[in-house]
C-alpha positions as CSV (number, residue, x, y, z in Angstrom):
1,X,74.0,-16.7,278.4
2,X,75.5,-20.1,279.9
3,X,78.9,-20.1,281.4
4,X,80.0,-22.6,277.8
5,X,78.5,-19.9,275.6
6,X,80.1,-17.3,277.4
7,X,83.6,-19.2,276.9
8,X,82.6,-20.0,273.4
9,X,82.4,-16.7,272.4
10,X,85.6,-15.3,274.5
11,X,87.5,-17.8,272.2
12,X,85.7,-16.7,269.5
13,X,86.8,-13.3,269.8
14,X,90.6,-14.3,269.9
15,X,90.6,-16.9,267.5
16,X,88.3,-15.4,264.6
17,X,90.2,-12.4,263.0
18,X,87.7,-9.3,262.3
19,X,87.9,-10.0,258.3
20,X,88.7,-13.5,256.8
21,X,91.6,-14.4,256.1
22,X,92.8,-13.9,252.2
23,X,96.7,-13.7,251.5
24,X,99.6,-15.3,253.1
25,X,100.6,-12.2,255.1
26,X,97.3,-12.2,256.7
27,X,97.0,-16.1,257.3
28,X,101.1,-15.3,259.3
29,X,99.2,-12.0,261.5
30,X,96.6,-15.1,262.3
31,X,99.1,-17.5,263.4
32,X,101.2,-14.7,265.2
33,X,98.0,-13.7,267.1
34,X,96.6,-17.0,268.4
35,X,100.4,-18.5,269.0
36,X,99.0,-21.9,267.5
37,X,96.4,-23.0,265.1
38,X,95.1,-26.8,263.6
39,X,94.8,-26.3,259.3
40,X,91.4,-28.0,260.0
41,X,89.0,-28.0,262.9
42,X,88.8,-31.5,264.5
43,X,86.1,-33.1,265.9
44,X,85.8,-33.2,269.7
45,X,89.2,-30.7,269.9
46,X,88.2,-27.2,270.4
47,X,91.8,-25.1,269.3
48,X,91.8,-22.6,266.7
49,X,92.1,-23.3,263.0
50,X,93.2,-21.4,259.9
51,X,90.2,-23.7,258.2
52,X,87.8,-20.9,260.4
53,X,89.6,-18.1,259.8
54,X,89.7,-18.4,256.4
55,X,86.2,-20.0,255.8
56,X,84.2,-19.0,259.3
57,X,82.9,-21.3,261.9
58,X,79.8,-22.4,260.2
59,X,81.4,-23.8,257.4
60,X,82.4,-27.4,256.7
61,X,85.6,-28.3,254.6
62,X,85.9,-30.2,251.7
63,X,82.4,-29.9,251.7
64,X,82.0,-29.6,247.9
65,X,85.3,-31.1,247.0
66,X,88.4,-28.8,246.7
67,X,87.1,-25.3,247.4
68,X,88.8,-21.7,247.0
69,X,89.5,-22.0,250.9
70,X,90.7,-25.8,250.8
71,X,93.1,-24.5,248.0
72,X,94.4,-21.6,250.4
73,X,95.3,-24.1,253.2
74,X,97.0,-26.4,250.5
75,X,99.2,-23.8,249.3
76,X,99.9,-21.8,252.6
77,X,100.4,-25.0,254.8
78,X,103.5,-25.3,252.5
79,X,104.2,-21.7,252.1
80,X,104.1,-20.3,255.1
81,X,107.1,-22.2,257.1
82,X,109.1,-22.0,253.4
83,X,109.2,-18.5,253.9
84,X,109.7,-18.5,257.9
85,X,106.7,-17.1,258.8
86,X,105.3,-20.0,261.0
87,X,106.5,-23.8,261.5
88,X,104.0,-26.4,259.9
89,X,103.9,-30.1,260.9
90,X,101.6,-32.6,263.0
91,X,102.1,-31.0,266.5
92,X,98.9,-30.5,267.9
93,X,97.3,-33.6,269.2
94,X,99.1,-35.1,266.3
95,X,97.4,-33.3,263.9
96,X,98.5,-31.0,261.3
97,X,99.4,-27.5,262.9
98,X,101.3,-23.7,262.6
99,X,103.3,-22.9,265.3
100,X,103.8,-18.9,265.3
101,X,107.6,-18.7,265.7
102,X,107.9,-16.9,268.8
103,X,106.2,-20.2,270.3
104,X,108.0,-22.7,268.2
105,X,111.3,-20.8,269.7
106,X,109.7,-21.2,273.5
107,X,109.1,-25.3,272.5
108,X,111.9,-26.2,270.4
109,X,113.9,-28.6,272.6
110,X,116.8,-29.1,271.0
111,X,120.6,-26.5,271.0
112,X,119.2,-25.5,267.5
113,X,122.2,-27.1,265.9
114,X,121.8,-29.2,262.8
115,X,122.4,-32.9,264.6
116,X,119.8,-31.6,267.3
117,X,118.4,-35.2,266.9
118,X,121.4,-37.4,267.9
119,X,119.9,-36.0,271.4
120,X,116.8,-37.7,271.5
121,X,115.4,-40.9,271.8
122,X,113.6,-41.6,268.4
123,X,113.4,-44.5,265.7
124,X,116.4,-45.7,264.0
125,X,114.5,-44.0,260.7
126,X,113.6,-41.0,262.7
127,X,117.5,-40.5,262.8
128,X,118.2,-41.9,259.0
129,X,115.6,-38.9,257.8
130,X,117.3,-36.0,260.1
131,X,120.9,-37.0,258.8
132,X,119.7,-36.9,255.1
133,X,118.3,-33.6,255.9
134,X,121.8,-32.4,256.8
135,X,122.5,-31.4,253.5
136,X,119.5,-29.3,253.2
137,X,115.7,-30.1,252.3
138,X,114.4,-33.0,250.6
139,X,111.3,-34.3,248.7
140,X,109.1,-36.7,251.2
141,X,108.6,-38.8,248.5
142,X,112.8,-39.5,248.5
143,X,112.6,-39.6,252.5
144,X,110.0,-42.3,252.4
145,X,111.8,-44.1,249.6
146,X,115.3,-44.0,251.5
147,X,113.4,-45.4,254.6
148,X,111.4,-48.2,252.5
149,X,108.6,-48.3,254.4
150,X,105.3,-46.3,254.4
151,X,104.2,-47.0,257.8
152,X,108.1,-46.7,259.8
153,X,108.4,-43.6,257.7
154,X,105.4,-41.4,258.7
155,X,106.1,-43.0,262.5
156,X,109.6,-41.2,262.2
157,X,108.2,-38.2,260.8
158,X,105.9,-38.2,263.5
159,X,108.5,-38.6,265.8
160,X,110.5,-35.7,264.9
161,X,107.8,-33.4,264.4
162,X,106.1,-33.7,267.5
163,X,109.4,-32.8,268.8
164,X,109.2,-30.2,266.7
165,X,112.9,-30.9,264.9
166,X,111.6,-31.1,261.0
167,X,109.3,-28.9,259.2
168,X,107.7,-28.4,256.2
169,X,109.5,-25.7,253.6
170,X,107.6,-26.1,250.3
171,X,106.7,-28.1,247.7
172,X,108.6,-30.8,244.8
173,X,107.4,-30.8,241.4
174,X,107.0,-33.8,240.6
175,X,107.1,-35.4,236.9
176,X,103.5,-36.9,237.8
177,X,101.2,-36.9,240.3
178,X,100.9,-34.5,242.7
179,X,104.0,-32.2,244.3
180,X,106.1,-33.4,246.8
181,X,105.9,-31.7,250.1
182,X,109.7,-30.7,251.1
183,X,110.5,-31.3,254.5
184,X,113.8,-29.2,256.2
185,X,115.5,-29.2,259.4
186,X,113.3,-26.7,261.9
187,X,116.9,-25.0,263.1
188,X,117.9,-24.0,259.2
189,X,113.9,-22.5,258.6
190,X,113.5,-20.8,262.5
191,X,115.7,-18.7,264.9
192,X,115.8,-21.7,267.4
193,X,117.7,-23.2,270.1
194,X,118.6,-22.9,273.7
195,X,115.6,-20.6,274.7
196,X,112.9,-23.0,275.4
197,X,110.1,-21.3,278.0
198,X,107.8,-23.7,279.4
199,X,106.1,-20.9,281.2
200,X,105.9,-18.7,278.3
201,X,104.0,-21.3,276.3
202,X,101.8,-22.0,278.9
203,X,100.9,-18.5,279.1
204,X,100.5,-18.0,275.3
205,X,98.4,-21.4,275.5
206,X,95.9,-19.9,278.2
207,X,95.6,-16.5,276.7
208,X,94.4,-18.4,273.1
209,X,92.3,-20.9,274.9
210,X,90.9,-18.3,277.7
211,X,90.2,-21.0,279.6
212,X,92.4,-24.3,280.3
213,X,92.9,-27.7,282.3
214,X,95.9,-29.2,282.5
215,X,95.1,-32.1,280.3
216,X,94.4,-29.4,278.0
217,X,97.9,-28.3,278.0
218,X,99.1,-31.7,278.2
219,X,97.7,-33.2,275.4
220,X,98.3,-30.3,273.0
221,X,101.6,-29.8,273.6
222,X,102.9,-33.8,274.2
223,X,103.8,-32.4,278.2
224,X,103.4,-34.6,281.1
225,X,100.3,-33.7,282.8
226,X,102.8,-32.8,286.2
227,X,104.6,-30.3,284.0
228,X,101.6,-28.5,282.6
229,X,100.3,-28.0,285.8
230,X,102.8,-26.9,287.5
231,X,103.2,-24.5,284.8
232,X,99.5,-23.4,285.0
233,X,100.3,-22.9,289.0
234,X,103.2,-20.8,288.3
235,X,101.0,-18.7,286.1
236,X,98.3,-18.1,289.1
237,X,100.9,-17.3,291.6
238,X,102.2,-14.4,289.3
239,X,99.1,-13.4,288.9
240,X,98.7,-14.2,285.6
241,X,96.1,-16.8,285.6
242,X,92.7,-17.8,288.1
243,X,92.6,-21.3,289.2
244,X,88.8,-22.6,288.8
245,X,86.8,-26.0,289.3
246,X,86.7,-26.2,285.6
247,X,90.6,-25.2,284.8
248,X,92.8,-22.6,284.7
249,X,91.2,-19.1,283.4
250,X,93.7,-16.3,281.6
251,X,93.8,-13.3,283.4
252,X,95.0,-9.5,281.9
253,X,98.1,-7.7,283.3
């Protein structure tokens, strides 16, 4: 066995649950395991994703149009931060993600108070959406309309996602087409604010990934490449990690 297949199926073993995925409650024990998970797998991005622990890793989605699996994702991508159980929004390399809620609490930036935003630097739309959302959660559909542009709006949503201050919390039925997805103010869904732990995500980071550079960590979690490695570093001088030529490997205590 190569030292790549070896790695591959170490990360197998911590990303792929012993029986698929079926309910809601099991899809949260997922997310709680790993710490963080992509809905689909990505090309060229090797994280976790509910996509395989639902479907396995062989499979390809959307394959044959919208399956029994593709439904699940639908449903609990919307579900599962509604009911607190993990934070759901484009995180991960920009890409759709669940954040288990111990993790989101170690990330959050912000005092978790309800103006959280006024404190960062975003788009004068980033800051129209969160003060909308003051009153409580709303319909993207009217968030996109009260911006009045397609393209500024998903840039702010971006925006304050990635900073991990809005999440998804359900759905809107709509009189046509297909629901709305509601989005809420992360601080009103999650026990967040004022505990941020760099070094604890770093660790949760490592343990899911096994193995880890620091552009790894970087680019997943929007750090500068400085920080992540100096929290990698802090990691192997506790003991807690093994620096290598090819990144940072997790190490049991």
């Amino acid at each position: 066995m190569t030292e790549e297949e070896a790695l591959a199926e170490a990360r197998g073993s911590v990303w792929l649950p012993a029986q698929p995925v079926h309910s809601i409650e099991e899809a949260a024990r997922f997310v709680n395991t790993v710490g963080f998970a992509l809905l689909f797998p990505a090309d060229r991005l090797m994280l976790p994703s509910l996509w395989e622990a639902i479907a396995g890793p062989d499979a390809v989605p959307f394959a044959n149009g919208m399956g029994a699996a593709e439904l699940m994702i639908w449903t609990w991508k919307d579900t599962l931060p509604e009911a607190g159980l993990a934070w759901c929004g484009k995180f991960l390399h920009q890409r759709a993600s669940l954040l288990a809620p111990d993790l989101l609490a170690a990330l959050y930036p912000g005092a978790g108070e309800l103006d959280d935003h006024l404190a960062f630097p975003v788009t004068a739309e980033a800051h129209q959406i969160a003060e909308a959302l003051l009153a409580g959660p709303l319909p993207s559909s009217a968030l996109r309309e009260l911006v009045g542009n397609r393209s500024r709006y998903e840039r702010a949503v971006l925006q304050l996602q990635r900073l991990l201050l809005v999440t998804s919390a359900g759905v809107f039925e709509q009189r046509a087409g297909w629901p709305a997805v509601l989005l809420d103010l992360t601080c009103r869904r999650f026990d967040v604010g004022n505990a941020a732990d760099h070094g604890y995500a770093a660790a949760r980071f490592l343990t899911t990934m096994v193995r880890a550079r620091p552009a790894d960590l970087a680019k997943a979690l929007g750090w500068p490449i400085a920080d992540a490695r100096a929290r990698l570093d802090e990691l192997a001088a506790a003991g807690r990690a093994a620096g290598a030529a090819d990144g940072y490997r997790a190490v049991s205590v």
